[in-house]
N, C-alpha and C positions, 0 to 999 in steps of 0.2 A: 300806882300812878294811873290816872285813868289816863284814856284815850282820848284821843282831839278830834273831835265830833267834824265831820265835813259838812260845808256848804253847801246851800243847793247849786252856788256857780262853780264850785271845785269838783265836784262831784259828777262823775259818767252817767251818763246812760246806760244800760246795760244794755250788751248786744243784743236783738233779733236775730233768730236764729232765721234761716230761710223754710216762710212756709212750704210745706209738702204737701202734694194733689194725694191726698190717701194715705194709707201705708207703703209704702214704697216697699219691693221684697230685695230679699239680696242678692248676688249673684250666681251662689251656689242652689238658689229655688230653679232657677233656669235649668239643670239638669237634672236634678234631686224629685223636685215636687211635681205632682202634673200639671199639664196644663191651666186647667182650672181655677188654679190658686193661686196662679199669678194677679189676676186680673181680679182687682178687688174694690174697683171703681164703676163705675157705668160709663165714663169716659174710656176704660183702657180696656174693655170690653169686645171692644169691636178689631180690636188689634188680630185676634186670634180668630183665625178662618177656618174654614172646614179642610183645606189642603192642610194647612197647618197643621190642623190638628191630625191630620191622617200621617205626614211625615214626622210629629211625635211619638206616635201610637210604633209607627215602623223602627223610630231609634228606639225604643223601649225593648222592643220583640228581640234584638239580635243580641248574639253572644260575644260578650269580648273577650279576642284570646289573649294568652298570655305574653305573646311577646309579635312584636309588631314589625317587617320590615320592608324598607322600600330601598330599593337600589335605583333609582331613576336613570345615571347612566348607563347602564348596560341593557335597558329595555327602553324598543321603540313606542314610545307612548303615542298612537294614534289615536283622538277620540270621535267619537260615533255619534251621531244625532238620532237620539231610539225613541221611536214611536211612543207619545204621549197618549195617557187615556182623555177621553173626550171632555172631563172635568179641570182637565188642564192645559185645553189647548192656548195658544199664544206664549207659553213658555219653555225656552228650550233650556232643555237640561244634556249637559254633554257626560258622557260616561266612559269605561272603560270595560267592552265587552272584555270576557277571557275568550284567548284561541283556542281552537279548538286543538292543538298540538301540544296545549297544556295539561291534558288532561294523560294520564299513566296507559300503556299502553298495554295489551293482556296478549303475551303472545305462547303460539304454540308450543309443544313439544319439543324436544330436540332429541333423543335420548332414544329414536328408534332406526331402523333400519334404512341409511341414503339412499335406496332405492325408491324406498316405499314416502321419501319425504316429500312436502311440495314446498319450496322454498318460497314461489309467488303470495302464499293465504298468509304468508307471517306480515305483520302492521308496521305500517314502517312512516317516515316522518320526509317531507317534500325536501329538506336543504339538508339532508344526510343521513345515514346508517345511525341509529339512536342508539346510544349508551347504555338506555337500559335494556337493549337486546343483549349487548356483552355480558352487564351482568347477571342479564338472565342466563347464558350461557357457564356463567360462570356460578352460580346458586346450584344448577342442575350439575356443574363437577366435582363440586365438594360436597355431596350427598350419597356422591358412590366409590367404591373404590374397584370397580368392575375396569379392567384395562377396555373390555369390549364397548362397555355405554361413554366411555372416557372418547374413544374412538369416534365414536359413531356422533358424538352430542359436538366434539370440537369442527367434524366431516360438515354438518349442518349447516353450522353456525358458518365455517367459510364459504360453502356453496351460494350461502344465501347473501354473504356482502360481497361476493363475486357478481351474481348476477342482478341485482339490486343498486348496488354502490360499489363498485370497483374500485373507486378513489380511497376507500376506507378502509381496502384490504394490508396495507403497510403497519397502519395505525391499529389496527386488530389483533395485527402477530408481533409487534411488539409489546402491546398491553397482555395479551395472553401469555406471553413467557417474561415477564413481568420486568421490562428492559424500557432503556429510550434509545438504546444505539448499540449495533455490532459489540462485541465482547474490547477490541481492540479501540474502543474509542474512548476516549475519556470525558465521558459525558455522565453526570451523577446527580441525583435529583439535589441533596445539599438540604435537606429537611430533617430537622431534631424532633424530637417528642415535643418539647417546650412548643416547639410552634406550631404543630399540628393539636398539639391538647387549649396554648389558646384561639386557635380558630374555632374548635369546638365551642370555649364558653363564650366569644363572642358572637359567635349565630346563635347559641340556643337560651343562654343566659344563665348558665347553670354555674355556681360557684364551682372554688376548685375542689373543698372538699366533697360534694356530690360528686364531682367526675372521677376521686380518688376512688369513692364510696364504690360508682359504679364498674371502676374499674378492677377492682376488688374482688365483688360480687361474677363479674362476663368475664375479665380475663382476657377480651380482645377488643384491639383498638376499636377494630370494623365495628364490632355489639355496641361498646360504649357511644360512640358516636350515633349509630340508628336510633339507642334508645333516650338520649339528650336529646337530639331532634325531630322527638315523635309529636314533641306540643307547641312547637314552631308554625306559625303561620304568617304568610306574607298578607300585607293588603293589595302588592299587584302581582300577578301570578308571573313565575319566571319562564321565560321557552325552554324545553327540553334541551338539556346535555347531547351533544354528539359525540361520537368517537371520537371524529376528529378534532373535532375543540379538546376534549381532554385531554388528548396527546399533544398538540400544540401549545397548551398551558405549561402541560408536565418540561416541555422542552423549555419553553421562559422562563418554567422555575430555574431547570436547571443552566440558565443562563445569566442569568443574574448574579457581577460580583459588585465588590467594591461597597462603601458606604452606605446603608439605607436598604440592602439585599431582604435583611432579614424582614422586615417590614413590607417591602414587597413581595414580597414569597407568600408571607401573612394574609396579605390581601388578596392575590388570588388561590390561595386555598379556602378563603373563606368563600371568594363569590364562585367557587366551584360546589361547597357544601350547600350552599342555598341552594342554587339550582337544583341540586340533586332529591331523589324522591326514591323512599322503598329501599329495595336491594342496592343501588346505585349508591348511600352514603354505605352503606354496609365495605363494598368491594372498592370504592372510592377512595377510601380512607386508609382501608391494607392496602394499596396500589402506592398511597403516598407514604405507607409505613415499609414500600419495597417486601412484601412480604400476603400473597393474596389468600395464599393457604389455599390450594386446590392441588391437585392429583395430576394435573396437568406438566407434564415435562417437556424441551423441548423435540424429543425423538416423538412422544405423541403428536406435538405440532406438525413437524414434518412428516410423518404420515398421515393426519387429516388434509395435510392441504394439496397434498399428493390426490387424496383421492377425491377431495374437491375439485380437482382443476377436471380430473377423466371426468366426473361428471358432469361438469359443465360444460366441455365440449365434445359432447357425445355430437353425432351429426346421421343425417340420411344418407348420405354420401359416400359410402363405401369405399370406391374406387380411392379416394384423398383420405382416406383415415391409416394413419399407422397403427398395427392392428395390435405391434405390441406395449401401446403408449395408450392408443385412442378404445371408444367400444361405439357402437351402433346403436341408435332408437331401438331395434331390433333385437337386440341380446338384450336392452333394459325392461323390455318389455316383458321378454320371458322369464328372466330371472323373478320380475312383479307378479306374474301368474304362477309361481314353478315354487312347490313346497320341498323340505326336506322331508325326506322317506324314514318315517318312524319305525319302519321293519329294521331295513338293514342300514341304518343310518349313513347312505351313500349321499353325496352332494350330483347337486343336478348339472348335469354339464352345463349348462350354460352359467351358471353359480358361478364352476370351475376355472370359465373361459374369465369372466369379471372379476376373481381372485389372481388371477394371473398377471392378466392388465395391470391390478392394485400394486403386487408385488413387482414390477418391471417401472410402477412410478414410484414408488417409495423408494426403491434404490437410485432412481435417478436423482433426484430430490436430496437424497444424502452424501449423496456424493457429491454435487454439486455445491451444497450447503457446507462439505470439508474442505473443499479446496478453496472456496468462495464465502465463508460466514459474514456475508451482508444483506439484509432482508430487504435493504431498497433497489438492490439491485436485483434479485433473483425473484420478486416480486413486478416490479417494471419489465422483467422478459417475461414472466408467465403471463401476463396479462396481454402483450402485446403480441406474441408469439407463440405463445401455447409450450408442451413439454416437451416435442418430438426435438425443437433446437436448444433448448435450453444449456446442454452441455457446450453450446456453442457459441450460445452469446453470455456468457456468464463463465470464460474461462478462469484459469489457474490465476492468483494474483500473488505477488510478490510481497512479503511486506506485513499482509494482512491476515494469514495463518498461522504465522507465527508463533503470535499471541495463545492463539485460540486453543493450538497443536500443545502448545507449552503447558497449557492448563490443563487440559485433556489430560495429559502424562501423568502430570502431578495427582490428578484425584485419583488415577488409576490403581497407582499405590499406597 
């Protein structure tokens, strides 16, 4: 059967397509092709300027990382009006310098002799005693098993948020004995593996069998976590971690009940991970696994902070110093010039005079911390009051040893 032939009045026109100025390119020539090859008119030619082409040239050059993040609420985004080169004056371009408090801080030794230390040359951060000085404190304790550099490295470390940041000193001895509250309180951080492993693949984006892999491979939380987010980069740089923000977290972790906890908890263990840089997720991570792995006990605590405090109030002042509590500019100064005697390995009296002191605060400190085991309170006298009353405003409490005495007993046996 043939076909029925159309009229010329029956029959369309065929559509006109819409003419095109040239080749028109596609979308993906805009980031793919150079410049150059866009522009394949002499009309569309003039589109493409020398600045232009200079901020082409510039997104070409840079690296893209692998994972990209922005937290916009928790950072104050101020922007800056930064000095334009003279080929582009009349346009302003607003940016986001980085602070300089963003950048990792390199701090001294801890691990030598509190005599000979200077707590002032350690780098420190304007709104707080920085996190990553803890964990630096805490990098240098699980390197040794020297009761003596254990001593001396924890001695430093409080000296120096004593006279630096005093506010910070609470939140430092309980991070370091790896607590958020008195033995007698029931306060517990409430964090599973499940939640701490996906705050890891969500900041770093590592599936879960890599993190199985790596976990596998390290064997600790802290490791696997550093090494998941060693190819983590932000596009706005986060403020440095404090003490006390982390300890303030850790407490609203563990205040969080009821519906939707878990998710919350999730959330800020994550924007703690961000923040965090270096040893800080390393020690960040066992803090939130309850578990930091150092050498560190609390009998060590209570003798470095014993002999933190003599040193910080050392005075000129003789006449007002208790001589078996306090020591003198005067004896610190000798014992800093005064060697031990490699003949007859005699100690140098003044050495003698400043171990004695040591021993007269360590005991007071522990005794004080038996009848009293609460660190906000025997922390709040020391700082306000110094050791010489400490037995006095920090008496016996009822109630709250209990606990502590009961425990005590129990591991004895």
């Amino acid at each position: 059967m043939k076909k029925r032939g159309h009229s010329a009045e029956n029959s369309r026109a065929p559509s006109k397509k819409r003419a095109k100025l040239g080749m028109q390119a596609r979308l993906d020539t805009f980031f793919d092709a150079p410049p150059t090859k866009l522009c394949l008119t002499q009309s569309n030619a003039t589109l493409l300027t020398e600045e232009q082409q200079k901020i082409e040239n510039i997104r070409g050059s840079t690296s893209r990382p692998s994972v990209i993040d922005v937290d916009e609420d928790d950072i104050d985004l101020k922007p800056i009006l930064l000095d334009l080169p003279p080929e582009s004056k009349g346009k302003e371009v607003l940016r986001q310098l980085p602070s300089k408090e963003t950048k990792s801080l390199e701090f001294n030794p801890l691990d030598i002799d509190p005599v000979n230390y200077l707590p002032h040359e350690q780098p420190w951060l304007q709104n707080g005693a920085p996190y990553g000085f803890l964990a630096h404190c805490l990098s240098i304790l699980s390197q040794t098993r020297s009761r003596i550099a254990i001593v001396n490295t924890l001695t430093n470390c409080l000296q120096t948020i004593i006279i630096k940041h005093p506010g910070s000193l609470l939140a430092s001895l309980y991070l370091l004995s790896n607590s958020l509250a008195p033995a007698y309180a029931p306060v517990e951080l409430g964090l599973g593996p499940s939640n701490i492993s996906r705050a890891i693949q969500n900041i770093s984006g590592v599936t879960p069998a890599v993190l199985k892999r790596l976990y596998n491979t390290l064997g600790d939380p802290g490791d696997v976590a550093m090494s998941a987010k060693s190819n983590l980069r932000t596009l706005v740089p986060h403020l440095p971690l404090t003490i006390s923000d982390v300890y303030n977290s850790l407490r609203g972790i563990a205040h969080l009940k009821g519906q939707g906890a878990a998710k919350q908890k999730q959330k800020v263990v994550e924007k703690l991970l961000i923040s965090a840089h270096g040893e800080e997720i390393r020690y960040l991570t066992r803090t939130l696994c309850q578990n930091i792995r150092v050498g560190a006990v609390r009998t060590s605590i209570l003798t470095a902070l014993a002999r933190a405090v003599v040193l910080c109030h050392a005075s000129t002042n003789i006449s007002d110093l208790n001589m078996d509590l306090q020591v003198p500019f005067s004896l610190l100064s000798k014992v800093q010039s005064s060697s031990l005697d490699a003949k007859t390995k005699a100690m140098e009296p003044a050495r003698a005079k400043l171990n004695a002191v040591y021993a007269n605060a360590e005991a007071l400190v522990k005794r004080v911390f038996v009848k009293h085991p609460n660190f906000d309170d025997i922390a709040s006298a020391i700082l306000d009051f110094g050791l010489p009353d400490l037995e006095e405003r920090v008496p016996l409490t009822i109630g709250q040893t209990c606990t502590s005495y009961t425990r005590t007993l129990l591991l004895s046996y």
